[in-house]
C-alpha beads as a LAMMPS data file, in Angstrom:
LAMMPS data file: protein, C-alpha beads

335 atoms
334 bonds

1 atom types
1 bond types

-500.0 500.0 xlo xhi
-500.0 500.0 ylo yhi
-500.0 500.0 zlo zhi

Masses

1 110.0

Atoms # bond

1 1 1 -416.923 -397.689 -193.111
2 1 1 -417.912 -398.923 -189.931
3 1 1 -415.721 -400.148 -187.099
4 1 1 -417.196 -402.645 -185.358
5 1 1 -417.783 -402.676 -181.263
6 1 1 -415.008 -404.342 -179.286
7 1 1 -417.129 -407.213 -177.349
8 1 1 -413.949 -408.656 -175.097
9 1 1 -411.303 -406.197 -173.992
10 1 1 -407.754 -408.218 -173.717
11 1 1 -404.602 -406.606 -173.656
12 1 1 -402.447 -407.636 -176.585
13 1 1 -400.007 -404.742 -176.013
14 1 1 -398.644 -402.575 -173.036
15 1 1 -396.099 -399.393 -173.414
16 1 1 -395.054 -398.075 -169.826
17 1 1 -393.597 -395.516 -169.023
18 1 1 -391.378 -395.570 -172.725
19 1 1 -388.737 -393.149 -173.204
20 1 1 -386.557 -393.113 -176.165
21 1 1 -383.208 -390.234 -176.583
22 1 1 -381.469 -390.027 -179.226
23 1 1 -377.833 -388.376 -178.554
24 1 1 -376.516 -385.649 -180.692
25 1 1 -372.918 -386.436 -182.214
26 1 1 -370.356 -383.848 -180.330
27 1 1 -367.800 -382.091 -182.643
28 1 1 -364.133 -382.750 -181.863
29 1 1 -364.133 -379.791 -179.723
30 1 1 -366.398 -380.096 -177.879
31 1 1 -365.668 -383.623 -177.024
32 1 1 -361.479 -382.197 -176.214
33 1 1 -363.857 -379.635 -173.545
34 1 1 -366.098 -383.281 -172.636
35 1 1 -369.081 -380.633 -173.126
36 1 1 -372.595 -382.377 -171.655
37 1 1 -373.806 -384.905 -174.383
38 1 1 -377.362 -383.440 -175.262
39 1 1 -380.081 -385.551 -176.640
40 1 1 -382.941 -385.706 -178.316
41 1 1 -386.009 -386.466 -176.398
42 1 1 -388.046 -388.319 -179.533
43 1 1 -390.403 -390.474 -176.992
44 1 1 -390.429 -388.906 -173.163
45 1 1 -392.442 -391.485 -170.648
46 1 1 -395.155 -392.732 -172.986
47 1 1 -397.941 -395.301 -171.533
48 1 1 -401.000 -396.744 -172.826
49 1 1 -402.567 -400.131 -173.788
50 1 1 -403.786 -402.161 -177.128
51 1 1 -406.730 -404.151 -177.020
52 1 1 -406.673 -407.234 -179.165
53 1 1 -408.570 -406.205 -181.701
54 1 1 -409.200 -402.696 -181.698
55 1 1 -407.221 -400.301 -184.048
56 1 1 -405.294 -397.838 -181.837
57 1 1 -405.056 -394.165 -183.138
58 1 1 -401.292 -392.561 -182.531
59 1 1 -401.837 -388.909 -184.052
60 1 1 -400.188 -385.972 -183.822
61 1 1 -398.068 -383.571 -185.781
62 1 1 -394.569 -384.759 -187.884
63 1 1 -391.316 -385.074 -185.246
64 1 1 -394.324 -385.825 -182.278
65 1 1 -392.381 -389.236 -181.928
66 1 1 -394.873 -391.394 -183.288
67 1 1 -392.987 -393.231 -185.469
68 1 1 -390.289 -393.822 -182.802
69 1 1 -392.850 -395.643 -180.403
70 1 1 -394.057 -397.674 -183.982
71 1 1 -390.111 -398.935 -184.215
72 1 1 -389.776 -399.078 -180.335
73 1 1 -392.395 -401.817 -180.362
74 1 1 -390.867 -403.644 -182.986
75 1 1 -387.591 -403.807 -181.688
76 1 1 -386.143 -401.935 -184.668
77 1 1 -384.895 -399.473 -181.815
78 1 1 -384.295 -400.279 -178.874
79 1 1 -385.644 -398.069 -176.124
80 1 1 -383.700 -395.839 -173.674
81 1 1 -385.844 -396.534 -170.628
82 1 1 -389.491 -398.383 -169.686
83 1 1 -391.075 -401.869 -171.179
84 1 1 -392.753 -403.051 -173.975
85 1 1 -395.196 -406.316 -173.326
86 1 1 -396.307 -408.289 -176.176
87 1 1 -399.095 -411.209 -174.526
88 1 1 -397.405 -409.894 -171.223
89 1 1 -394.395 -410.971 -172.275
90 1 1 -391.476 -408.276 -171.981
91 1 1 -389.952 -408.264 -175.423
92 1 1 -386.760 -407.039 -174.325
93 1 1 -386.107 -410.496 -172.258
94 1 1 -385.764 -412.197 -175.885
95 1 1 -383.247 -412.226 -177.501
96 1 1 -381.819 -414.226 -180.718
97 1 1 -383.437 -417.026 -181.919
98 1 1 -386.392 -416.361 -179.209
99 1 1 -387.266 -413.234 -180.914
100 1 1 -386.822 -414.352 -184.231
101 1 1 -389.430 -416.380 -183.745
102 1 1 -391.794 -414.235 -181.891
103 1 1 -391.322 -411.764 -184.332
104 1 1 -393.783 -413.108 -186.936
105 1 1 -396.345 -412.242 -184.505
106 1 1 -395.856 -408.906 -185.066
107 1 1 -395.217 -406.722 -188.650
108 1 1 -395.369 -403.364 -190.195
109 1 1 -396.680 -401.533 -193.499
110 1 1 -394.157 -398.589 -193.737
111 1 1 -395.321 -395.246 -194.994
112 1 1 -393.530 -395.585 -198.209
113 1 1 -393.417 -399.047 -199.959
114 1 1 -390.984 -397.648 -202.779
115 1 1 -388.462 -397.447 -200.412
116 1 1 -389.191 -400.161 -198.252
117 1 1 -389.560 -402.617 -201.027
118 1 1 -386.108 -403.955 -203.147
119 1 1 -386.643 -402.433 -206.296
120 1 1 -384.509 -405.759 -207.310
121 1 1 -386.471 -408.048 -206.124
122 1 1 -389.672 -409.496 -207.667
123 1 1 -392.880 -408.688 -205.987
124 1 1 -393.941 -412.092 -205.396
125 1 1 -390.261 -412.519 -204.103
126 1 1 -390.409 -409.808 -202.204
127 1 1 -394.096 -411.292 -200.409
128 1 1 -392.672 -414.387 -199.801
129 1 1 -389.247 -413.985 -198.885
130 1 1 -390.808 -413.812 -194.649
131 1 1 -391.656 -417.060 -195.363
132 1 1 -388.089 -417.943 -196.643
133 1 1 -386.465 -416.529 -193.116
134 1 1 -389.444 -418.426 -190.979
135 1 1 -388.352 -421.663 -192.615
136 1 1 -392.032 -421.905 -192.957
137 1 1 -392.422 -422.690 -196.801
138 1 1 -390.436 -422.882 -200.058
139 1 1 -390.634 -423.354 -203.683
140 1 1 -394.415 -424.340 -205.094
141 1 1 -395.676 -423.823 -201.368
142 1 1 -394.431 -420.932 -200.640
143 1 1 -395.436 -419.566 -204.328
144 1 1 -398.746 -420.840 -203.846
145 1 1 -399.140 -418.546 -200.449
146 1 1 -397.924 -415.744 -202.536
147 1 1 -400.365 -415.909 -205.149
148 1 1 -403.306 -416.345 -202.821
149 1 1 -402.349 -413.675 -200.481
150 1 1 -401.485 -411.153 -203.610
151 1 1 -405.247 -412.120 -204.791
152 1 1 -406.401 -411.151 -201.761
153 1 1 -405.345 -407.623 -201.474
154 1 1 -406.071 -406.789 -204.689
155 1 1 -403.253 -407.809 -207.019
156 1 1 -404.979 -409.153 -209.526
157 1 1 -404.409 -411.143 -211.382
158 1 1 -401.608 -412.374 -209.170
159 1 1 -399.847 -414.895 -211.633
160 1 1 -399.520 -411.674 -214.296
161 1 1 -397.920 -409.503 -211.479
162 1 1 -395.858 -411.915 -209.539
163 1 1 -392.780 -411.091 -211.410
164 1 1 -393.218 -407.832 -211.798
165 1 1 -390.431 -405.563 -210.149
166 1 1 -391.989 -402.315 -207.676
167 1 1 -391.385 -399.931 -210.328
168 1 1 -393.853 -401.145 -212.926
169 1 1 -396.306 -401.018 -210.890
170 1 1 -398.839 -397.969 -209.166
171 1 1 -398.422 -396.526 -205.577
172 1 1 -401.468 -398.304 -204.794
173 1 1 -400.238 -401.488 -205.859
174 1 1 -397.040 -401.052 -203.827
175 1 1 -399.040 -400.399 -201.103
176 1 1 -401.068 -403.733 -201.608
177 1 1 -397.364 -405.127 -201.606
178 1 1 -396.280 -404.004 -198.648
179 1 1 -399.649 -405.242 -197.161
180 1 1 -399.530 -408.249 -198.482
181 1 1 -395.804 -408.734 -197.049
182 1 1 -396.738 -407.727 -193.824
183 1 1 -399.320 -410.485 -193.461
184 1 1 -398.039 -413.571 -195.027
185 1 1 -396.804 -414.891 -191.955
186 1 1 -400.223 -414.671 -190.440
187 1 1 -399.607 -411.684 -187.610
188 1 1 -401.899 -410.675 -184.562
189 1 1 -400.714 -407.363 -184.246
190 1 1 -399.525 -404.937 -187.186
191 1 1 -398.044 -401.114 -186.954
192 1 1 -399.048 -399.415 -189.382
193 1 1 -396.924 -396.583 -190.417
194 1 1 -398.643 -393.654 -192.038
195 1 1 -400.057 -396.749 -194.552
196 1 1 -402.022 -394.135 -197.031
197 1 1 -400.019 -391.338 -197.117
198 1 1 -397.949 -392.081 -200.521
199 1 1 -401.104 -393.324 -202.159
200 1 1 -403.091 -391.167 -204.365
201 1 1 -406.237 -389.545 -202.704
202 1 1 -408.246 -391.269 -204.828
203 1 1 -407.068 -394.892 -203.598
204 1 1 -407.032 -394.530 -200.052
205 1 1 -410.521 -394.993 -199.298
206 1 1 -409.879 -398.133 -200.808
207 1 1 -406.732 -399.486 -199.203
208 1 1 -408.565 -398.417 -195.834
209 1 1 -411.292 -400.493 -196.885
210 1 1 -409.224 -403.525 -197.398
211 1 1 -407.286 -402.912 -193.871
212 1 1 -410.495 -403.076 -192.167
213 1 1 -411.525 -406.010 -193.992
214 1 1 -408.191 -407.937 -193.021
215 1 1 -408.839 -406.680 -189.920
216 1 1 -411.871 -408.387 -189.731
217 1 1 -411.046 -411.380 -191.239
218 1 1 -407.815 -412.486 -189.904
219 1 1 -408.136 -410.960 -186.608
220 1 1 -405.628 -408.414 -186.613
221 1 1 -404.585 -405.953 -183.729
222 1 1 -403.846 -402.370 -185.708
223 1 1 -401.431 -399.683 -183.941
224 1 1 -402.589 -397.102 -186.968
225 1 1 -400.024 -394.138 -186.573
226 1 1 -401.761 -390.973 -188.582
227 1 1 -401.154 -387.476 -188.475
228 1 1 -404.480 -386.901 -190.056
229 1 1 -407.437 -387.101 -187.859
230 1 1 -409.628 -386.980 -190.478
231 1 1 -408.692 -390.822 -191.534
232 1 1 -408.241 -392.271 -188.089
233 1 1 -411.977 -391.261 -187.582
234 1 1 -413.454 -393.684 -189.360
235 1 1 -410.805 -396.062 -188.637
236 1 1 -409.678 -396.021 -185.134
237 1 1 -411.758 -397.290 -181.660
238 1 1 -409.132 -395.348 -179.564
239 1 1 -406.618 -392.545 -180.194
240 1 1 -403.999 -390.865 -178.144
241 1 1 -403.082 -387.237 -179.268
242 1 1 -398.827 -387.042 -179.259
243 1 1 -397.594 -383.723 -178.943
244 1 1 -393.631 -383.171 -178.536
245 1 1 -392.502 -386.821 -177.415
246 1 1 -395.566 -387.016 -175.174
247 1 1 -399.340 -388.127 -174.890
248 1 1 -401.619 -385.231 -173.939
249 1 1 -404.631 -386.339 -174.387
250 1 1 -406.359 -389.906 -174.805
251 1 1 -409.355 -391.778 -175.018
252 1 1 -412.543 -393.386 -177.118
253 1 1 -412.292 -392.050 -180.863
254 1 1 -415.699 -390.506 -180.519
255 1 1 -415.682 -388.928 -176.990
256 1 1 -412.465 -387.333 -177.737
257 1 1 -413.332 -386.151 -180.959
258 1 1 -416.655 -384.819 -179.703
259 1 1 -415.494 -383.547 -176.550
260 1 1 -411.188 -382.441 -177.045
261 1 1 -410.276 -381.168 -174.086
262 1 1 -406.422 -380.509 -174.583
263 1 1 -405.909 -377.516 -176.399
264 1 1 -403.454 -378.949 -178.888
265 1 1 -406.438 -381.552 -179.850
266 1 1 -408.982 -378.645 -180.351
267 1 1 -406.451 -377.071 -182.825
268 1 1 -406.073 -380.269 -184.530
269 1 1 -409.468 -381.116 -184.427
270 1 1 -410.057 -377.374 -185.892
271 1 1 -408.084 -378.262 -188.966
272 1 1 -410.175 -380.904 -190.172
273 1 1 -412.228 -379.751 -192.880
274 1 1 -415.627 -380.409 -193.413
275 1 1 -417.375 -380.715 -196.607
276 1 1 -419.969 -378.287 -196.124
277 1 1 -418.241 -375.299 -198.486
278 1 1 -420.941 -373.231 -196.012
279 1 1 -419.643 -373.926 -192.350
280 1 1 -418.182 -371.155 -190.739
281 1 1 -415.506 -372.633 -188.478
282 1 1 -413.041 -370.834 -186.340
283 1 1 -409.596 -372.614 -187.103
284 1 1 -407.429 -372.631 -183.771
285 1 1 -404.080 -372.499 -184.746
286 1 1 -401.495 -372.459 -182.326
287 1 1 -399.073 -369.643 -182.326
288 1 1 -395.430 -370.226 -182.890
289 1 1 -393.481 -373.213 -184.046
290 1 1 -393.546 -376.343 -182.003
291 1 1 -390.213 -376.211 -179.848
292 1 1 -386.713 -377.736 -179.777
293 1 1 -386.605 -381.403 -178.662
294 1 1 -383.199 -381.193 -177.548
295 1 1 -384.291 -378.673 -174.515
296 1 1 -387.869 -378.601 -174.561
297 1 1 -389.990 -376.019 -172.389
298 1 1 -390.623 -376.659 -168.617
299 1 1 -393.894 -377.911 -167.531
300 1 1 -396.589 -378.390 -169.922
301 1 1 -394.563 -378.526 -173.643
302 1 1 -397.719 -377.051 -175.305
303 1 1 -397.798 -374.114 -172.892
304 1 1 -395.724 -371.456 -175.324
305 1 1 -398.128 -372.002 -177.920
306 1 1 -401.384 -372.485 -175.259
307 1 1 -404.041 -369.343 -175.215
308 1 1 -405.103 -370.721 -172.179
309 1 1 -401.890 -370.986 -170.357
310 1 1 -401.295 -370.507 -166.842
311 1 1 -398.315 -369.482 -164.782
312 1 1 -398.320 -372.958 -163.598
313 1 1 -397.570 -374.460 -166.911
314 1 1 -394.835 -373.244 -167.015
315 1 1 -393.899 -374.642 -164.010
316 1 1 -394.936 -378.234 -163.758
317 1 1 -395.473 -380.953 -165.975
318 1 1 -399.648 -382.014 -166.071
319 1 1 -400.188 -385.495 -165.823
320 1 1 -402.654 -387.791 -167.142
321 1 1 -405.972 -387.593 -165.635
322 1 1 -409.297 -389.333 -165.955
323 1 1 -412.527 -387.023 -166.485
324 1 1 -414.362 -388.986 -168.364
325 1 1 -414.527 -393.354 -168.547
326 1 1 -411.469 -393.928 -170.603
327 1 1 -410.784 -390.044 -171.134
328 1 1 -407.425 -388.815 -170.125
329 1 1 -405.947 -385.458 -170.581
330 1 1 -402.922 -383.570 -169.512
331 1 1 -404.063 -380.277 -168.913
332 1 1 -404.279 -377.850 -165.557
333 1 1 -407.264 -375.872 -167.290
334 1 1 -409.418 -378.890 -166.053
335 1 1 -408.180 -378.933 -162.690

Bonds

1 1 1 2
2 1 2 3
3 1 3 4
4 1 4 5
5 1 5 6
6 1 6 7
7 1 7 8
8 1 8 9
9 1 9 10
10 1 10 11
11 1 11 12
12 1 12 13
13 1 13 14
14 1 14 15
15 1 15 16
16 1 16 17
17 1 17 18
18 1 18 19
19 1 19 20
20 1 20 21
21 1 21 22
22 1 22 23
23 1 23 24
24 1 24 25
25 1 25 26
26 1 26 27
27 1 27 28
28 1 28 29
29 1 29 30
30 1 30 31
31 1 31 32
32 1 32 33
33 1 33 34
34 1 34 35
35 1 35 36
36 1 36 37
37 1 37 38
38 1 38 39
39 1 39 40
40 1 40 41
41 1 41 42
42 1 42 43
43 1 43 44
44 1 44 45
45 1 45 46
46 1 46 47
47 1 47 48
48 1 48 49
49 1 49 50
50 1 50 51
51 1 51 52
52 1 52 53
53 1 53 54
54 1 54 55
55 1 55 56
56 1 56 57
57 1 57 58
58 1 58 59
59 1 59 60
60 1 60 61
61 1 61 62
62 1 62 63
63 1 63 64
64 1 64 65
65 1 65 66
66 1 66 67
67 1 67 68
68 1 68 69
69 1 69 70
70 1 70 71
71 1 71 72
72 1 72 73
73 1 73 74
74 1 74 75
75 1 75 76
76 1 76 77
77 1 77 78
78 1 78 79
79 1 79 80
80 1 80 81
81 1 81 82
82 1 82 83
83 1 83 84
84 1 84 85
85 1 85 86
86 1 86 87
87 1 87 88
88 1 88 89
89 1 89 90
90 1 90 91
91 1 91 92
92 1 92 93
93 1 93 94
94 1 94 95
95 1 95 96
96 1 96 97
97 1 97 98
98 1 98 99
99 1 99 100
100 1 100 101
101 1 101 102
102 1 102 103
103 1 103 104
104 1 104 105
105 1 105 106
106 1 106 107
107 1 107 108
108 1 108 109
109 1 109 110
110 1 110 111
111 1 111 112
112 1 112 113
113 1 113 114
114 1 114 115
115 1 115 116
116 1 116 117
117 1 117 118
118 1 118 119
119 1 119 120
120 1 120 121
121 1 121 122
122 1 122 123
123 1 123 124
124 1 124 125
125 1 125 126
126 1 126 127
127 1 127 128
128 1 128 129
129 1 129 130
130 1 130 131
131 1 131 132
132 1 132 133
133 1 133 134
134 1 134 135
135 1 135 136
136 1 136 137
137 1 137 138
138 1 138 139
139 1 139 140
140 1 140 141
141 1 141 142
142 1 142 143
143 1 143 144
144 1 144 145
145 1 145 146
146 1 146 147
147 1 147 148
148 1 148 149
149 1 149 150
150 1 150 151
151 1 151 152
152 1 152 153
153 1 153 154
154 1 154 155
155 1 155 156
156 1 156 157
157 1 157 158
158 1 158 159
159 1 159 160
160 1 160 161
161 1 161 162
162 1 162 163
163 1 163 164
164 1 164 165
165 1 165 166
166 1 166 167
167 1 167 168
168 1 168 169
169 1 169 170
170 1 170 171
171 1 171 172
172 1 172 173
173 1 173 174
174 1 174 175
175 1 175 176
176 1 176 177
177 1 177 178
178 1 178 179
179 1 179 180
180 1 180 181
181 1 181 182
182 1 182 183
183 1 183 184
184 1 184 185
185 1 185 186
186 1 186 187
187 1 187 188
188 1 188 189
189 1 189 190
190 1 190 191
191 1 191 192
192 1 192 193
193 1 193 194
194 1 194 195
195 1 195 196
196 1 196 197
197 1 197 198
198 1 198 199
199 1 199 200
200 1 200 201
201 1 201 202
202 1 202 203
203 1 203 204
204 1 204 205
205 1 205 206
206 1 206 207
207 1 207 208
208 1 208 209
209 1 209 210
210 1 210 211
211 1 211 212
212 1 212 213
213 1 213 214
214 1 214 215
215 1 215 216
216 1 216 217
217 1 217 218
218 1 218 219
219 1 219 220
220 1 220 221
221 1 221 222
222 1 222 223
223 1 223 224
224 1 224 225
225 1 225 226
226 1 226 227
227 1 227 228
228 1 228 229
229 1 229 230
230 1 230 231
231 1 231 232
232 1 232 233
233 1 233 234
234 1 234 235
235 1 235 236
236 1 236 237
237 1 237 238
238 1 238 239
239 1 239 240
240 1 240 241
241 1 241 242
242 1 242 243
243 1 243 244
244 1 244 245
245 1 245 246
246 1 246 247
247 1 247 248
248 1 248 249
249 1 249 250
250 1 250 251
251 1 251 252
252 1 252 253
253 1 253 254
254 1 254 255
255 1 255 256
256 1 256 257
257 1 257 258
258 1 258 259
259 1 259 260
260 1 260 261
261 1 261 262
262 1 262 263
263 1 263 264
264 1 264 265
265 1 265 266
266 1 266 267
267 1 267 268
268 1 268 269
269 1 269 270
270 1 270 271
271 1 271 272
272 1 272 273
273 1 273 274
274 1 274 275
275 1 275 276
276 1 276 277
277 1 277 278
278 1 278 279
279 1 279 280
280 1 280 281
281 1 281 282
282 1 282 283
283 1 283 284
284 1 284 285
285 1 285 286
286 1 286 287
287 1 287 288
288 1 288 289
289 1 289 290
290 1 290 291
291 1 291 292
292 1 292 293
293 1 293 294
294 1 294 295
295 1 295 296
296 1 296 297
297 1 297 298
298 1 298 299
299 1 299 300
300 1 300 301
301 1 301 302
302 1 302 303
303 1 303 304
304 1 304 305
305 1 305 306
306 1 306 307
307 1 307 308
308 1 308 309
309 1 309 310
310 1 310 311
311 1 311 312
312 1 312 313
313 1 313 314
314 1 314 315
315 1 315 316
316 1 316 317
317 1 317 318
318 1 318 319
319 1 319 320
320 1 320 321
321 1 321 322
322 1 322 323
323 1 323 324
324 1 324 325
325 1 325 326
326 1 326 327
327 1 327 328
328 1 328 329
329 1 329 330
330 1 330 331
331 1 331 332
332 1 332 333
333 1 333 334
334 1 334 335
């Protein structure tokens, strides 16, 4: 699988400076005492760009806050702090109808399609019920959509598993479903959440394959959020590495996997096996348990696990900084 060069860089999406906390309920006590509301700091300042038609890498390790920035973007949360522009438009300046309709514009593939599909509801039903709520088609048209956008992702033959219900059929087809879903209404940019990781090993080479052809051929805009580096490699142009609510590293797939320069994206990287049943590969696992978000550690968040760390880490927070073109990392080791 090859991902092609981006020609023409144009900003589809920008994320500044994106928090997101969650509070944690009080018990009755300690709201009689009005104890300090603590919260959970899922996404802490968060920037970067999308280029219209690239497929952006989001990785990191489970509770990083990837999937937060995914429903951020979407409005599905709404954020605590900073801006979200979709076309340079602020999406948190629409509101009602407004959205509604810029909304088809942008979709999802959830990480599980069992549970994000009505296990009620028909397949084809379930595919074209976006167009229902877009008032864009109905009845034969609508049904005739369906069936050609069910043929092609692979649900074949469409007119014997149109009314078919999401149990009867396999995780890969679900997954198919939920792609299919997410595209009817003809997007430009799609999050996709995790999109292989209920599917069978077997299948996800394939449902990677068709991604990158509807990629290709409907010229989508992917924000593919992973927590193993091992897909988004041959998938992704860029990735930024998450680590505890924040980006620590960022940059071109290739120079970041051929040059990490954070040590939490060396110990990922590390993990990654290769299938050479001969390499000898030092694994770099980080000591310790990745910390509380509620209070997390002062300066840099990686420093209690860090073999390099500093007395300075623990002091202030690194920011982003540019060493290479398009290479940023959050690190005092490079200083």
């Amino acid at each position: 699988m090859v991902v092609e060069e981006l020609l023409l860089k144009e900003t589809i999406l920008s994320v500044q400076s994106l928090k997101k906390y969650f509070p944690i309920q009080r018990t009755f006590i300690e709201n009689l005492v009005k104890k300090e509301t603590q919260y959970v700091r899922a996404v802490d300042d968060v920037t970067f760009n999308i280029d219209r038609g690239e497929v952006f890498g989001l990785a990191g390790e489970s509770g990083s806050g990837k999937t937060t920035i995914g429903r951020l973007i979407l409005r599905l949360a709404e954020p605590t702090a900073g801006k979200i522009l979709f076309n340079g438009v602020d999406l948190e300046s629409l509101q009602g109808e407004e959205f509604r309709r810029f909304r088809r514009k942008m979709q999802v593939i959830f990480q599980d399609p069992y549970a994000s599909l009505n296990p009620r509801m028909k397949i084809g039903d379930a595919i074209g019920h976006p167009l229902e709520i877009h008032n864009i088609a109905k009845n034969r048209e609508e049904k005739d959509r369906v069936l050609a956008m069910m043929e092609r992702v692979g649900l074949s033959p469409a007119t014997a598993l149109y009314d078919k219900y999401p149990h009867q059929l396999s995780g890969g087809q679900r997954q198919r479903v939920a792609i299919a879903r997410a595209l009817i209404l003809q997007p430009e940019f799609v999050v996709a959440d995790e999109p292989i990781a209920m599917v069978d090993v077997s299948m996800r080479a394939m449902i990677l394959e068709l991604m990158m052809e509807l990629k290709k051929d409907l010229g989508l805009t992917y924000l593919f959020i992973t927590h193993d580096l091992a897909t988004a490699k041959y998938v992704c142009n860029r990735i930024a590495i998450m680590y505890l609510g924040k980006i620590v590293e960022s940059g071109p797939l290739q120079e970041v996997f051929s040059n990490p320069q954070h040590p939490y994206t060396e110990a990922l990287l590390s993990a990654v096996p290769i299938p050479d049943p001969k390499a000898d590969r030092k694994k770099l696992i980080p000591k310790g348990e990745i910390p509380n978000p509620i209070n997390p550690p002062s300066g840099c968040r990686f420093h209690p696990r860090c073999p390099y760390a500093m007395s300075i880490c623990s002091k202030d927070e690194p920011q982003l900084q540019e060493t290479e073109k398009g290479h940023y990392v959050a690190c005092y080791r490079l200083a």
